[in-house]
C-alpha positions, 0 to 999 in steps of 0.5 A: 415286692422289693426291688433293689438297684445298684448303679456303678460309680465311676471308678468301679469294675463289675465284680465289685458291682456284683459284690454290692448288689448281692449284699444289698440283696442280703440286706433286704431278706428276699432270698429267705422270703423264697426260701421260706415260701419253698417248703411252705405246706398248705393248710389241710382241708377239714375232711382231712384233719378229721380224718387224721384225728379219727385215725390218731384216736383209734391208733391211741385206744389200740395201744391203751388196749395193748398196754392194758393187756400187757402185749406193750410196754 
């Protein structure tokens, strides 16, 4: 985990302190690192991808038929 800190100088008011910080957080990329986790998907299970790769090849040999038939361009 990164942490970032900013100290305030002596001659600085706190929207330029605010200012500094949201830069330096900028800077370290840790708003895209929890962005990109957001919509991250987790890997499927392998019932699942066997299932979906049965369905996809039953899905392909129909249309084959169809397309053999003419029913489909």
């Amino acid at each position: 985990m990164i942490n970032v800190e900013v100290s305030k100088n002596a001659n600085e008011n706190g929207t330029s302190l605010i200012r500094r910080f949201t830069r330096k957080v900028q800077e370290t990329g840790i708003i895209q690192k929890v962005k990109g986790k957001r919509y991250a998907e987790r890997p499927q299970s392998k019932l699942a991808e066997k299932k979906s790769t049965l369905k996809r090849l039953v899905k392909r040999k129909n249309n084959d038929k169809l397309r053999k038939l003419g029913k489909i361009a």
